[in-house]
N, C-alpha and C positions, 0 to 999 in steps of 0.2 A: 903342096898341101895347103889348104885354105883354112882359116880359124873360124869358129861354130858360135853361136851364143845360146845362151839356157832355151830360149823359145824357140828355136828355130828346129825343122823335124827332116831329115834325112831321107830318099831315095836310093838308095845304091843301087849300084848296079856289080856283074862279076869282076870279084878281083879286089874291092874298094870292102878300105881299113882305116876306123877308128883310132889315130892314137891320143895316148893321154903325154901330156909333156906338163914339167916340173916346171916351176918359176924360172929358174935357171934356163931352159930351153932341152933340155935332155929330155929323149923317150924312153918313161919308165914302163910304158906295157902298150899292147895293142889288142885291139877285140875285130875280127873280121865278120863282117857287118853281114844279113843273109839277104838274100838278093830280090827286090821287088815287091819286099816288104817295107812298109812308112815305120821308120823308126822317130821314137820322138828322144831328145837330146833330154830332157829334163833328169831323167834316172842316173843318168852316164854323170851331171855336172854333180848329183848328191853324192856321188862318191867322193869326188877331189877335195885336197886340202886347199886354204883358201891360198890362191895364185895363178892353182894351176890353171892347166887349156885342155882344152880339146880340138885336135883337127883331122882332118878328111880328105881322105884322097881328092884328086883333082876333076877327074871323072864322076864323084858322088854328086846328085842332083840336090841341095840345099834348101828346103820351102822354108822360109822367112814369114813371119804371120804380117799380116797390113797394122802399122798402126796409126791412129786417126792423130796423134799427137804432133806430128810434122806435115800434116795435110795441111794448105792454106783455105780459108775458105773464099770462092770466090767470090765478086763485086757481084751484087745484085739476084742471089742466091733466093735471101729472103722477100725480096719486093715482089710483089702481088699484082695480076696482071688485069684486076677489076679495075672497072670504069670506074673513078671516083663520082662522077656526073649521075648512077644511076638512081630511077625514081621506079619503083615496082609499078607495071601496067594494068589496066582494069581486069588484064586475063588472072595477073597473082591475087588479086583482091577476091576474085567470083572465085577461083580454086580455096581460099581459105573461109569463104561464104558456106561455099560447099561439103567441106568438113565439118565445120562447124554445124550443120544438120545434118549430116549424118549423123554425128555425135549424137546428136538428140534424137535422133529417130533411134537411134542404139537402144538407149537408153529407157526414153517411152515405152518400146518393143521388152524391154527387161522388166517393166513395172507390169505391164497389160499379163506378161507370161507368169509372174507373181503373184499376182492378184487369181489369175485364175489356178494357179496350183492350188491357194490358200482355199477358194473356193470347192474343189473339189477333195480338198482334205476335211473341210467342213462337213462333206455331207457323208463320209464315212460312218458309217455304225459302231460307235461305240459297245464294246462286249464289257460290262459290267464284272467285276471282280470281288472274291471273297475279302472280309474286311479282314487285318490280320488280328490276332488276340496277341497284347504285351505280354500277356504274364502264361505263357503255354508248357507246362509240368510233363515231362517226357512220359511214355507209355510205360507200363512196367507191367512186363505178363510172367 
C-alpha cells in the first residue's frame, strides 16, 4: 500500500481500494474505488480526523499535481538573446516615415468625408413647423 496526499488524484484500476488508517496505523474502513474513473483525494481527506492517512492499493495509478515550488530555475533563463550593438537601419526609419503618412492621409481622408457630409446636410430642405402654444386649454365637447 502506498500513502496519498490531499492534492494528489487517483487512477485505479480492477481490484484497487482506498483505505482510511488511524494515527495509530489500524484500518478503520475501506471504500473500493470504481475503475477508470480520476478520482480526486480531496473529499476522502475532509472526512478524516486530524492524523489520519489514506492509502492505496499498489497497482492504483497516483497523478501528483507539478509544483513549481521545488523547480530550480535554470542559469540564463532570462537573458535576452538581442544584439546589444544594435542601431535601427534606414529600412526601420522609411517604414515608420511611412505610417506616419498614412496616419495623415487617414485622417485628411476623415475631414474631406466630413466636410462634405456637412455640406450635403446643409442643402437639405428644411420643412418648417407649427409653433407650439404654452398656455393650450384642452377641448371640451
Amino acid at each position: 500500500m502506498q500513502n496519498v496526499q490531499r492534492r494528489d488524484k487517483l487512477l485505479p484500476h480492477k481490484g484497487n481500494v482506498l483505505e482510511f488508517m488511524s494515527s495509530g496505523g489500524e484500518v478503520f474502513g475501506e471504500l473500493a474505488l470504481p475503475v477508470g474513473v480520476l478520482v480526486d483525494l480531496a473529499q476522502y481527506f475532509d472526512l478524516l480526523a486530524p492524523g489520519d492517512t489514506l492509502r492505496v492499493s499498489p497497482s492504483c495509478t497516483v497523478i501528483t499535481p507539478r509544483s513549481w515550488s521545488g523547480i530550480a530555475v535554470p542559469v540564463g533563463l532570462t537573458d535576452s538573446a538581442a544584439n546589444p550593438d544594435f542601431v535601427p537601419t534606414s529600412a526601420t526609419r522609411q517604414a515608420l516615415e511611412m505610417q506616419r503618412m498614412l496616419g495623415e492621409m487617414r485622417y485628411l481622408n476623415s475631414q474631406a468625408v466630413a466636410a462634405a457630409r456637412a455640406a450635403a446636410l446643409a442643402s437639405v430642405e428644411v420643412i418648417p413647423t407649427a409653433p407650439v402654444v404654452a398656455d393650450a386649454s384642452p377641448v371640451v365637447e
